[in-house]
Biotite code that builds the C-alpha atoms (Angstrom):
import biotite.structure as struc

atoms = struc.array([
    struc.Atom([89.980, 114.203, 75.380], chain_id="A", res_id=1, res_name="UNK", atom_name="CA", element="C"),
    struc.Atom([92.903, 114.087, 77.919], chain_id="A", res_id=2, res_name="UNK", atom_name="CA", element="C"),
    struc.Atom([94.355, 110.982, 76.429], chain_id="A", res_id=3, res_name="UNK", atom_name="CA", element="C"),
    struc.Atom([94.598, 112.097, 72.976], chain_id="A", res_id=4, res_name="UNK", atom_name="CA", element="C"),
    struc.Atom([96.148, 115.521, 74.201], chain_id="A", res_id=5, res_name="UNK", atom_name="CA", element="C"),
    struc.Atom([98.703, 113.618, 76.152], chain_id="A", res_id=6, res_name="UNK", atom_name="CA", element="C"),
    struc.Atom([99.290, 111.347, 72.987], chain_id="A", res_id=7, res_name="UNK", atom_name="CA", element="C"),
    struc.Atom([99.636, 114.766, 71.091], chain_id="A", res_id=8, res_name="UNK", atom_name="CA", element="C"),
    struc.Atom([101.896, 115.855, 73.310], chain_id="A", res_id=9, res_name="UNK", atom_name="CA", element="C"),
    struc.Atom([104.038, 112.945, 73.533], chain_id="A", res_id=10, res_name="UNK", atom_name="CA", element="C"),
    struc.Atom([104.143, 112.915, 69.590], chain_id="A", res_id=11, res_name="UNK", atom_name="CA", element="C"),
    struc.Atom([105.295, 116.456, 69.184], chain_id="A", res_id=12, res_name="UNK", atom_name="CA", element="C"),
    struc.Atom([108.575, 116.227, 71.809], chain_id="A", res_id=13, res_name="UNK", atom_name="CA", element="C"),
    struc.Atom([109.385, 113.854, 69.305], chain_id="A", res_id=14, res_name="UNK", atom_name="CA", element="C"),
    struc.Atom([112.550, 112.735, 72.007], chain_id="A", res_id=15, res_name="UNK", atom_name="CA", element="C"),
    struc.Atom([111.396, 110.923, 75.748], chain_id="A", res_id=16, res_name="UNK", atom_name="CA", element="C"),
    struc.Atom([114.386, 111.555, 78.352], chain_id="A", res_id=17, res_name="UNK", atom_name="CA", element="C"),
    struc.Atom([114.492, 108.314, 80.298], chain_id="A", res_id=18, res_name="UNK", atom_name="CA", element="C"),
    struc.Atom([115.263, 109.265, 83.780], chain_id="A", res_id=19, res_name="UNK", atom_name="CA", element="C"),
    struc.Atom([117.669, 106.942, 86.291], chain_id="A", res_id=20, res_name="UNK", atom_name="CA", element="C"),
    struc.Atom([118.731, 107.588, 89.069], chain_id="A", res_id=21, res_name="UNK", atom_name="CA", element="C"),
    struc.Atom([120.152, 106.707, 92.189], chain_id="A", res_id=22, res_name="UNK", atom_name="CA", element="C"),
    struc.Atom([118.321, 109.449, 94.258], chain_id="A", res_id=23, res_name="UNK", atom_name="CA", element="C"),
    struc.Atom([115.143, 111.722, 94.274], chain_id="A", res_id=24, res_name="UNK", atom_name="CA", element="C"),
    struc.Atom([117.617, 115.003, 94.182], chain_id="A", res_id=25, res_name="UNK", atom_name="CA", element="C"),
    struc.Atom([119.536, 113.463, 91.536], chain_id="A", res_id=26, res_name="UNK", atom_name="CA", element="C"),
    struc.Atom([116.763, 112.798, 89.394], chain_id="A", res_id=27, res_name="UNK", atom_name="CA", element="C"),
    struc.Atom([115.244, 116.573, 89.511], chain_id="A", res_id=28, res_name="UNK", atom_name="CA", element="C"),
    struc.Atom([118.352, 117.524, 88.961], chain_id="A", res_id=29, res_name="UNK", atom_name="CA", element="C"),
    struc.Atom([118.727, 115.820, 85.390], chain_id="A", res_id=30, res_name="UNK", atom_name="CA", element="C"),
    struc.Atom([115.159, 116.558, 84.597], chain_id="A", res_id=31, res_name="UNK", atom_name="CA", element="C"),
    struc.Atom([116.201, 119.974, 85.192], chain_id="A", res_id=32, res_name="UNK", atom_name="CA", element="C"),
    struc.Atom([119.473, 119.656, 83.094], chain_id="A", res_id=33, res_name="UNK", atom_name="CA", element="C"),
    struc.Atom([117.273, 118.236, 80.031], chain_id="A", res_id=34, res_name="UNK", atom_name="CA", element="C"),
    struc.Atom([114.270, 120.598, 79.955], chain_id="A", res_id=35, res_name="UNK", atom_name="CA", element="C"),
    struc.Atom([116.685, 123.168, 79.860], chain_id="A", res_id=36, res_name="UNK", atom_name="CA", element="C"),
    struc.Atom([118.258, 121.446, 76.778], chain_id="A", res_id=37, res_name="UNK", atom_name="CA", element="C"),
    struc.Atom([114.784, 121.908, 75.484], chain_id="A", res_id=38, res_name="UNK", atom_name="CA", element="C"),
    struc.Atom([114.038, 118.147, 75.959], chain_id="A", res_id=39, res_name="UNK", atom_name="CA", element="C"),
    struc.Atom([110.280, 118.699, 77.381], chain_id="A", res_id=40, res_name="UNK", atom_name="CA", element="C"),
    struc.Atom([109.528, 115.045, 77.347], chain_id="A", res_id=41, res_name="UNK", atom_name="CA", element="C"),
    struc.Atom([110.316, 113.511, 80.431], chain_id="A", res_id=42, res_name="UNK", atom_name="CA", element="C"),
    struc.Atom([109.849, 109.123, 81.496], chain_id="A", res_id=43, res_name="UNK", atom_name="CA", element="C"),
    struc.Atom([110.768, 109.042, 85.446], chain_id="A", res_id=44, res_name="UNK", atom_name="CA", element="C"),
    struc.Atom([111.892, 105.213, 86.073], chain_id="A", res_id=45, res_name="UNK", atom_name="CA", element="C"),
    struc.Atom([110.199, 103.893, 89.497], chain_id="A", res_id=46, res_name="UNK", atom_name="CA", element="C"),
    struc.Atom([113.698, 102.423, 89.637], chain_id="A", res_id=47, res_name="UNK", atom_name="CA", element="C"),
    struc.Atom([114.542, 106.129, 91.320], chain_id="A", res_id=48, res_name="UNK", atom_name="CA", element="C"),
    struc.Atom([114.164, 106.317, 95.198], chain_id="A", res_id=49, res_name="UNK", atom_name="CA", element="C"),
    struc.Atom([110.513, 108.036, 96.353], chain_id="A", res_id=50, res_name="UNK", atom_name="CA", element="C"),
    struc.Atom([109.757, 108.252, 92.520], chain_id="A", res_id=51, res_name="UNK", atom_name="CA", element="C"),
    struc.Atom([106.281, 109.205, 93.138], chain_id="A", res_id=52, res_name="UNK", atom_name="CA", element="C"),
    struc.Atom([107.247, 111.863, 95.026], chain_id="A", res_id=53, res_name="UNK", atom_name="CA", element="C"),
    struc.Atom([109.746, 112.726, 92.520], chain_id="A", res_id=54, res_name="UNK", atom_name="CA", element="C"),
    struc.Atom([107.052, 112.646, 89.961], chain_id="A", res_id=55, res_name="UNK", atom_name="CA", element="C"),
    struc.Atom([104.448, 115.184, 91.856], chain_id="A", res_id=56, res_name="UNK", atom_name="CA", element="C"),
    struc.Atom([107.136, 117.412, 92.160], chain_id="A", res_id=57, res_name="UNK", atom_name="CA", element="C"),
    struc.Atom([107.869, 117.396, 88.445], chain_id="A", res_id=58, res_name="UNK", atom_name="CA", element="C"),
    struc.Atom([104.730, 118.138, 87.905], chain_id="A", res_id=59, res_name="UNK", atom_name="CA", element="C"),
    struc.Atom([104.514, 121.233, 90.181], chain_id="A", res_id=60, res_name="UNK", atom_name="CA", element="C"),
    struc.Atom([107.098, 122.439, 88.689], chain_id="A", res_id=61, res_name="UNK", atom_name="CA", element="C"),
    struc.Atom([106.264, 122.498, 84.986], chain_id="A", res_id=62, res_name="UNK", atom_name="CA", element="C"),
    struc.Atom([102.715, 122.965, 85.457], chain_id="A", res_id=63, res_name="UNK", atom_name="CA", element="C"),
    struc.Atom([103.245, 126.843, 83.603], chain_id="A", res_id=64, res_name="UNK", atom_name="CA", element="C"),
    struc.Atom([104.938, 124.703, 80.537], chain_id="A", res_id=65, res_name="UNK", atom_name="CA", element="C"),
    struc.Atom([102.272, 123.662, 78.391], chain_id="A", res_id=66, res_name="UNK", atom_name="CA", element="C"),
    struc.Atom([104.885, 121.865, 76.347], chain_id="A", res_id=67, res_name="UNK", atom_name="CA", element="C"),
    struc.Atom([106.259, 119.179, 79.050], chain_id="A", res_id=68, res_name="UNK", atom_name="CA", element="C"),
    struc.Atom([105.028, 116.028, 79.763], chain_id="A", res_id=69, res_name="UNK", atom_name="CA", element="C"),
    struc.Atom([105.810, 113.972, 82.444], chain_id="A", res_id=70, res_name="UNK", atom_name="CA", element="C"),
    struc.Atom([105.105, 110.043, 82.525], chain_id="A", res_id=71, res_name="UNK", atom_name="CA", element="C"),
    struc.Atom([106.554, 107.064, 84.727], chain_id="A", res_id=72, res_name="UNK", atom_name="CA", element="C"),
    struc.Atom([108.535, 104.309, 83.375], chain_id="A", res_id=73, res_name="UNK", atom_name="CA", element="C"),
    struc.Atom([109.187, 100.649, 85.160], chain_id="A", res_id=74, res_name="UNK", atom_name="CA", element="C"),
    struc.Atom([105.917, 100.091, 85.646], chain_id="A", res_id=75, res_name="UNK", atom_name="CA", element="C"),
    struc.Atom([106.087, 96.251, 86.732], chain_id="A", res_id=76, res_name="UNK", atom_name="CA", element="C"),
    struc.Atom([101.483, 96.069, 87.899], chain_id="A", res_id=77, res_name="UNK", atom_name="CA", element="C"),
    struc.Atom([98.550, 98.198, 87.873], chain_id="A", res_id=78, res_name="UNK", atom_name="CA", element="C"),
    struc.Atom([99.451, 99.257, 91.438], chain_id="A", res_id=79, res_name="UNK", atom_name="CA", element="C"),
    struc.Atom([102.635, 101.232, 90.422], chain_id="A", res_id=80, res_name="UNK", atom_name="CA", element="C"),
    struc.Atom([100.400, 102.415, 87.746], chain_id="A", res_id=81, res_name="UNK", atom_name="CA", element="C"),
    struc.Atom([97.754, 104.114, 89.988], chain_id="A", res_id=82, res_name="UNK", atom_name="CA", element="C"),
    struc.Atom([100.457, 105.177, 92.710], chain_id="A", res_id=83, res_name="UNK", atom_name="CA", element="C"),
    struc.Atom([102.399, 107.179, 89.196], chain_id="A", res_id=84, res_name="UNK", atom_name="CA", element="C"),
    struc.Atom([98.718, 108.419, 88.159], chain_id="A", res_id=85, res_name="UNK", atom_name="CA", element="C"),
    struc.Atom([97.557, 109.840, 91.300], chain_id="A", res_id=86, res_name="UNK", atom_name="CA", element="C"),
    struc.Atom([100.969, 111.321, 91.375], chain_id="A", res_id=87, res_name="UNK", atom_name="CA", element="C"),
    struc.Atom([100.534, 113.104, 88.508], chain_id="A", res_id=88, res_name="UNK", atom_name="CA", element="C"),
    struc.Atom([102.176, 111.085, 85.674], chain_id="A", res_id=89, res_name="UNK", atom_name="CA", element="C"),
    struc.Atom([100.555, 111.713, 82.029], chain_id="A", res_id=90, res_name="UNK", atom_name="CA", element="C"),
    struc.Atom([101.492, 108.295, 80.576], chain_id="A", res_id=91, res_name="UNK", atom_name="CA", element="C"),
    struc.Atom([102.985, 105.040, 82.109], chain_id="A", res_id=92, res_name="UNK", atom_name="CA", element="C"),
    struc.Atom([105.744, 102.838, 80.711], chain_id="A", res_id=93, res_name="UNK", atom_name="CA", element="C"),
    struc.Atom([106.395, 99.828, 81.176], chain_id="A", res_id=94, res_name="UNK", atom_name="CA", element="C"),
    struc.Atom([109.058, 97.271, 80.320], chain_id="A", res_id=95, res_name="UNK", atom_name="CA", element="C"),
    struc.Atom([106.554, 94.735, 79.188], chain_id="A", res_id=96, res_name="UNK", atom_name="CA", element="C"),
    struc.Atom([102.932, 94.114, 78.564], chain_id="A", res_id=97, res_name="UNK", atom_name="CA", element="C"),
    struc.Atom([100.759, 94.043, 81.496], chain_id="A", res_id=98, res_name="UNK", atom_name="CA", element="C"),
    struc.Atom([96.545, 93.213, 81.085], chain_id="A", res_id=99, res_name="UNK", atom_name="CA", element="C"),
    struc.Atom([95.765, 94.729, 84.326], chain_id="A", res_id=100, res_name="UNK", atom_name="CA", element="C"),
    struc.Atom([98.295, 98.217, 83.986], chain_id="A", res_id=101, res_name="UNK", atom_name="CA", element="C"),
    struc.Atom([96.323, 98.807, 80.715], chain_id="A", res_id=102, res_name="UNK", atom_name="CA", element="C"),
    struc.Atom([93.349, 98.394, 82.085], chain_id="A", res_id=103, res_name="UNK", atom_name="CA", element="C"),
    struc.Atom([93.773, 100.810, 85.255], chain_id="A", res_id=104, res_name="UNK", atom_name="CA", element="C"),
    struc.Atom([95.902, 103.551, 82.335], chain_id="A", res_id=105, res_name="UNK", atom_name="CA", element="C"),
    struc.Atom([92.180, 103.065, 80.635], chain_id="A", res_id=106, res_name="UNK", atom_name="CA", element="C"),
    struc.Atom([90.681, 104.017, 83.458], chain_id="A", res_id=107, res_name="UNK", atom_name="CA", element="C"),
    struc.Atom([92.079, 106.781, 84.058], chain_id="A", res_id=108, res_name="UNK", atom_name="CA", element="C"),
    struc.Atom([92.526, 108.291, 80.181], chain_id="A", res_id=109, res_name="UNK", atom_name="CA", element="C"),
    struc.Atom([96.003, 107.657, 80.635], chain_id="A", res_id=110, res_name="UNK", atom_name="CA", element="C"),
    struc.Atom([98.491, 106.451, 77.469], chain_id="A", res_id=111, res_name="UNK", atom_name="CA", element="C"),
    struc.Atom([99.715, 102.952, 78.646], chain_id="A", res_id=112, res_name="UNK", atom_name="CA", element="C"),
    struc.Atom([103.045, 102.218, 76.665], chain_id="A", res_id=113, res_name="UNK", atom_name="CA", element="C"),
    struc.Atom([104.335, 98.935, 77.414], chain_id="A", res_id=114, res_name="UNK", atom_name="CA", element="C"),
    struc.Atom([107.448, 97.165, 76.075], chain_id="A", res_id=115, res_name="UNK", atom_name="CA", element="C"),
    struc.Atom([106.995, 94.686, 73.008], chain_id="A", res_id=116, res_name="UNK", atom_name="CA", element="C"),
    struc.Atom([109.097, 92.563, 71.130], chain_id="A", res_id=117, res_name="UNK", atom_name="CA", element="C"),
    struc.Atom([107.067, 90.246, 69.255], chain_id="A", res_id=118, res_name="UNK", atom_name="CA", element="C"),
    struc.Atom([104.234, 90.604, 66.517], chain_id="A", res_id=119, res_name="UNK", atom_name="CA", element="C"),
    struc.Atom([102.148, 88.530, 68.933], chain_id="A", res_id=120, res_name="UNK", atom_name="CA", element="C"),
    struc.Atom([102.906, 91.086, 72.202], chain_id="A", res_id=121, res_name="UNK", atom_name="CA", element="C"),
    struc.Atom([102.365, 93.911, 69.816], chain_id="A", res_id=122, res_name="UNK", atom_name="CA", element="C"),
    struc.Atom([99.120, 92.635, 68.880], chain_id="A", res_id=123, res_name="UNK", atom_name="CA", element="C"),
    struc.Atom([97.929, 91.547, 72.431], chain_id="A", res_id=124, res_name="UNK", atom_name="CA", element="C"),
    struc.Atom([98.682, 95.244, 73.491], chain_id="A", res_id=125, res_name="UNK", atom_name="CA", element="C"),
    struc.Atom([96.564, 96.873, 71.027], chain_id="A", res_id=126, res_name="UNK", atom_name="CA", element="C"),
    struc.Atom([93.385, 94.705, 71.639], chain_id="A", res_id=127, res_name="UNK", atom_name="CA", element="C"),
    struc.Atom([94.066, 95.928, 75.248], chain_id="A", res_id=128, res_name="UNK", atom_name="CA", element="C"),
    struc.Atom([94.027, 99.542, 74.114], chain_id="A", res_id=129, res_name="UNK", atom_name="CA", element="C"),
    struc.Atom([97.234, 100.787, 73.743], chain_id="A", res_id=130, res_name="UNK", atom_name="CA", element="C"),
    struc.Atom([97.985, 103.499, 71.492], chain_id="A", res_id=131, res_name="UNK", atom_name="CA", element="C"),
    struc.Atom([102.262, 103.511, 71.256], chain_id="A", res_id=132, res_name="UNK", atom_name="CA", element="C"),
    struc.Atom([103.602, 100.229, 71.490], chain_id="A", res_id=133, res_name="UNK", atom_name="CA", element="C"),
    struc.Atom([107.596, 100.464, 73.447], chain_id="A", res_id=134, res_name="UNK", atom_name="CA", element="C"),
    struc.Atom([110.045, 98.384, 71.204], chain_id="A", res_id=135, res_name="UNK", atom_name="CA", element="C"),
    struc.Atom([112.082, 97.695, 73.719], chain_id="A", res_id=136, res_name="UNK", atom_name="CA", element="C"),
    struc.Atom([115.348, 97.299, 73.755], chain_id="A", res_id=137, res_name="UNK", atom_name="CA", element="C"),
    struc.Atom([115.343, 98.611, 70.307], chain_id="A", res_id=138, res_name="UNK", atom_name="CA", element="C"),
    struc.Atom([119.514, 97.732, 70.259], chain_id="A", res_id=139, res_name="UNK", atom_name="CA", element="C"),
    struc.Atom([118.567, 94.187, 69.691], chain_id="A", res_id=140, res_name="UNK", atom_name="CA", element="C"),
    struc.Atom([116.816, 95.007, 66.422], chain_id="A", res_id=141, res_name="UNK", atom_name="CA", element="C"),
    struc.Atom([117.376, 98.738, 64.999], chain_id="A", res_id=142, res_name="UNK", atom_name="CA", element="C"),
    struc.Atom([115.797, 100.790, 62.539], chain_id="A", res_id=143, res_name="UNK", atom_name="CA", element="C"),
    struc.Atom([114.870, 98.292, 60.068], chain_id="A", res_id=144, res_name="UNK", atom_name="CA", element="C"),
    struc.Atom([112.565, 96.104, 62.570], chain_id="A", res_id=145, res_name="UNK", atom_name="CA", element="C"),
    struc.Atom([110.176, 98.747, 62.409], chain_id="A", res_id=146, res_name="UNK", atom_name="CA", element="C"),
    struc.Atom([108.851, 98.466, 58.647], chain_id="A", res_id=147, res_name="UNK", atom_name="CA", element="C"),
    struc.Atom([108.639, 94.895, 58.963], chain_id="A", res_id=148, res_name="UNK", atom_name="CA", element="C"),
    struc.Atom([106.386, 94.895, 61.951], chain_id="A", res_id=149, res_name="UNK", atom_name="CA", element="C"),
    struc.Atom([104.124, 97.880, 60.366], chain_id="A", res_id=150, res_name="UNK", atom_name="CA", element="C"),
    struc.Atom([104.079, 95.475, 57.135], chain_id="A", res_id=151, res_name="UNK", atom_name="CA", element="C"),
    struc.Atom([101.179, 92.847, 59.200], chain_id="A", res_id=152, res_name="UNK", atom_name="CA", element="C"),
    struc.Atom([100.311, 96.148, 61.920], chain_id="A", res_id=153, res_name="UNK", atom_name="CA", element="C"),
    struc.Atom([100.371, 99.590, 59.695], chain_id="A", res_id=154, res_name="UNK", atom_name="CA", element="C"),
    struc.Atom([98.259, 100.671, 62.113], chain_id="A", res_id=155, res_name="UNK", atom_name="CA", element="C"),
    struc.Atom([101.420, 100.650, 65.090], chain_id="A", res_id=156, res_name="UNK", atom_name="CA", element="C"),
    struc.Atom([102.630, 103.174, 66.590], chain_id="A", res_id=157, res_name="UNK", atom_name="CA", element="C"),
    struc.Atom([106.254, 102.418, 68.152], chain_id="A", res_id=158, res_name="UNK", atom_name="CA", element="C"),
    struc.Atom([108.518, 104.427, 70.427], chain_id="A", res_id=159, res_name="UNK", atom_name="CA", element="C"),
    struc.Atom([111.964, 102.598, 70.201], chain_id="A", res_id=160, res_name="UNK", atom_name="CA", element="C"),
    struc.Atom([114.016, 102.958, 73.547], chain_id="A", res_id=161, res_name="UNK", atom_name="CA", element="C"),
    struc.Atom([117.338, 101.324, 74.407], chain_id="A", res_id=162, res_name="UNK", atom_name="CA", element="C"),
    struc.Atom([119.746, 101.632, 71.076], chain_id="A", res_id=163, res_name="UNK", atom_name="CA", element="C"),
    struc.Atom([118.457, 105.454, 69.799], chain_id="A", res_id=164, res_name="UNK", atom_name="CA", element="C"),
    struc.Atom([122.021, 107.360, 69.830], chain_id="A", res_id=165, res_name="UNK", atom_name="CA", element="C"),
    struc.Atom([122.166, 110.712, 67.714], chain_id="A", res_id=166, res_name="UNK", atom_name="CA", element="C"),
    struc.Atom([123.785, 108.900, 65.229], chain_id="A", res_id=167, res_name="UNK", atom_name="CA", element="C"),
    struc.Atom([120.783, 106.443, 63.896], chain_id="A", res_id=168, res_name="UNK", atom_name="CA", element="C"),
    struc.Atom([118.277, 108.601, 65.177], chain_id="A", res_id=169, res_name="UNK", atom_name="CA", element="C"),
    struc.Atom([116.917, 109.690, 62.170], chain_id="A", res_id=170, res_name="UNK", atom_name="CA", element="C"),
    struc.Atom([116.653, 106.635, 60.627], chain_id="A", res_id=171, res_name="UNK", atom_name="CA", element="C"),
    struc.Atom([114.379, 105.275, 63.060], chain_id="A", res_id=172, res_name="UNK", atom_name="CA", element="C"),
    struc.Atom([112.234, 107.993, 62.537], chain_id="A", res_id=173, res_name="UNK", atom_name="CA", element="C"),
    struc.Atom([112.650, 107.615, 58.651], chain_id="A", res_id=174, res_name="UNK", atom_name="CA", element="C"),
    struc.Atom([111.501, 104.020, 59.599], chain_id="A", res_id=175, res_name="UNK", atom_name="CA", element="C"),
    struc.Atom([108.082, 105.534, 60.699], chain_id="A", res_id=176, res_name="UNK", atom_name="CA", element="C"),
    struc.Atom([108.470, 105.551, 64.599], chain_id="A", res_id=177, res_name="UNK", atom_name="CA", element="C"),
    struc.Atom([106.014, 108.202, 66.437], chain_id="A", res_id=178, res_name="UNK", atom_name="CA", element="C"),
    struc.Atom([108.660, 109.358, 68.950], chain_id="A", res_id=179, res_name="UNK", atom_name="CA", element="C"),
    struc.Atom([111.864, 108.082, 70.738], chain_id="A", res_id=180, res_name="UNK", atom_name="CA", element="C"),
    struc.Atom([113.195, 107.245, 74.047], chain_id="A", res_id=181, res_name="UNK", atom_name="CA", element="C"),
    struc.Atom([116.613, 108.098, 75.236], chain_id="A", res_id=182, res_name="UNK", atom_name="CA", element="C"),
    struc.Atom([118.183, 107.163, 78.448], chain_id="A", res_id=183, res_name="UNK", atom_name="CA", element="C"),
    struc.Atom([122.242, 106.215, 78.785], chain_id="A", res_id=184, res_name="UNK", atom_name="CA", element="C"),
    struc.Atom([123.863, 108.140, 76.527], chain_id="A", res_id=185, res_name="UNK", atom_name="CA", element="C"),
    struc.Atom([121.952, 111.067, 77.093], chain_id="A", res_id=186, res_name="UNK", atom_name="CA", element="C"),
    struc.Atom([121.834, 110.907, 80.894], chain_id="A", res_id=187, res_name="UNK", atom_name="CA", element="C"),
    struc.Atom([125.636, 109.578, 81.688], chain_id="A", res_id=188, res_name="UNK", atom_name="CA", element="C"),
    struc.Atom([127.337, 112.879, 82.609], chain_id="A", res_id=189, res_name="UNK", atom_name="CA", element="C"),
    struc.Atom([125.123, 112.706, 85.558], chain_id="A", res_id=190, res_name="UNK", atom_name="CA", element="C"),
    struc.Atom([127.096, 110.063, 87.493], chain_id="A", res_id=191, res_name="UNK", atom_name="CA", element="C"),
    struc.Atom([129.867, 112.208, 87.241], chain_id="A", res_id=192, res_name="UNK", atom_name="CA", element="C"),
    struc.Atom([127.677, 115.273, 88.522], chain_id="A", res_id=193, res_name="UNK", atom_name="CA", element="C"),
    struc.Atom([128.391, 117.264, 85.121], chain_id="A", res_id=194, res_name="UNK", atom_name="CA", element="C"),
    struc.Atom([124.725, 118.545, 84.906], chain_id="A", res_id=195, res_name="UNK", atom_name="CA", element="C"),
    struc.Atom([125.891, 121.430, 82.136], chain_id="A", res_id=196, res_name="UNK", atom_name="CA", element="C"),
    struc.Atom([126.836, 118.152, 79.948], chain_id="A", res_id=197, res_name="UNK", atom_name="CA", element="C"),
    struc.Atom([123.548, 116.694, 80.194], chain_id="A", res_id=198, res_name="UNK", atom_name="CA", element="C"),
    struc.Atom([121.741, 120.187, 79.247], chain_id="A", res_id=199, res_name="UNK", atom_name="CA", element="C"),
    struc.Atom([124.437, 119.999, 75.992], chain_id="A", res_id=200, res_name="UNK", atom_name="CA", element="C"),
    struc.Atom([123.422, 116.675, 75.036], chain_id="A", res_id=201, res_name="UNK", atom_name="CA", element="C"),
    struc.Atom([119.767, 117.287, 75.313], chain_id="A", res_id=202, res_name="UNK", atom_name="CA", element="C"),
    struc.Atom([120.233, 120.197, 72.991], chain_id="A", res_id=203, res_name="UNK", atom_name="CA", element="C"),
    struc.Atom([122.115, 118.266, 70.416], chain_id="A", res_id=204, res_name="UNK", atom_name="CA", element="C"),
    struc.Atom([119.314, 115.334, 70.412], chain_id="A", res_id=205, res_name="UNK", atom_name="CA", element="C"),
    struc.Atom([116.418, 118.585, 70.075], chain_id="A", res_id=206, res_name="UNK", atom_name="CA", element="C"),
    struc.Atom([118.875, 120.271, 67.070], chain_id="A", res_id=207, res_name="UNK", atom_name="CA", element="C"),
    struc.Atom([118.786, 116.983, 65.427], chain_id="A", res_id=208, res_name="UNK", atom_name="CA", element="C"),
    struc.Atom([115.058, 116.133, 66.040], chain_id="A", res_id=209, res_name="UNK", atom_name="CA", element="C"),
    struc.Atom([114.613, 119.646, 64.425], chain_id="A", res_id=210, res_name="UNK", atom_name="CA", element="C"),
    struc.Atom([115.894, 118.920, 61.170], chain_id="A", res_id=211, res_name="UNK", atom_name="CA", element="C"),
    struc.Atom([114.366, 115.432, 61.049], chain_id="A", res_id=212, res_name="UNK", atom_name="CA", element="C"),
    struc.Atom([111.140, 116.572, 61.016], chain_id="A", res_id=213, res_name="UNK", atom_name="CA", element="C"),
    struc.Atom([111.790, 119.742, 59.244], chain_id="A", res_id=214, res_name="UNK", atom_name="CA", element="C"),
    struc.Atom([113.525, 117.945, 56.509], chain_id="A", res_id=215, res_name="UNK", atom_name="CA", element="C"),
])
């Protein structure tokens, strides 16, 4: 059952804090700013320096919080994938579809959520097994993409990253997504080292999830 309680878990953050950064330290350090937000979902890019490290410590350190999940995004092969797993990671992202990364997330009872664009990607990735399709980057479609793919797939389940501000959020998830993934916007006041921005913005996203799903 660990994959659908991950999946469960994913669902109910509602909001996935994609994680970049140009060092481990820095990374912890926004993770830290967002879960205090109350953003508990958490996507560390292997784009960040000694991610897996990163990752296991992320891990350690929320293991008391029953609420936050922690997963690993940029996940180019199947190697990455088992280096993120072993690591601790709860669900792998990737950028695109990969056959053998789904097969070794299988493996392991581990959510594999690749990026899709196409009907024909989309459909390749659930024959593989995956359960939350990425529609990435969701800027170069928006909200509206998503009832026209679930027309031909109502069985999808997307998580739209790249293009989810607090401004169209909800109408994404009006659209029928699962969850969302938010990196840039959310994440900026980092570069500057304004961590105390970050925790504000990751609040605002979790106030506006709120009423979303509360009506």
């Amino acid at each position: 059952m660990k994959r659908v309680d991950i999946l469960t878990k994913l669902q109910k953050v509602g909001v996935v804090a994609v994680i970049r950064a140009d060092s481990k330290q820095k990374a912890l350090e926004i993770c830290k700013a967002v879960v205090a937000g109350g953003m508990k979902g958490l996507e560390l890019t292997f784009s960040v320096p000694q991610a897996d490290e990163t990752i296991r410590e992320l891990v350690a350190r929320y293991q008391e919080d029953p609420e936050v999940v922690v997963g690993a995004g940029t996940v180019l092969d199947a190697t990455t994938a088992r280096l993120a797993i072993m690591a601790g990671a709860e669900y792998i992202v990737s950028p695109c579809f990969d056959l053998e990364t789904a097969e070794m997330c299988n493996l392991y009872q581990i959510p594999y959520l690749p990026g899709c664009m196409t009907i024909t990607e989309m459909k390749t990735a659930l024959k593989a097994g995956v359960d939350i399709v990425k529609l990435f980057p969701g800027s170069a479609f928006g909200p509206k993409i998503v009832s026209a793919l679930k027309a031909p797939l109502p069985q999808l389940n997307i998580m739209p990253t790249g293009g989810v501000s607090l401004e169209n959020m909800e109408e994404w998830f009006k659209q029928g997504v699962v969850t969302v993934g938010v990196g840039g916007n959310l994440v900026a006041p980092a570069e500057k080292g304004d961590y105390a921005k970050v925790t504000e913005n990751a609040k605002e996203y979790m106030d506006k999830y709120a009423k979303i799903i509360g009506g």
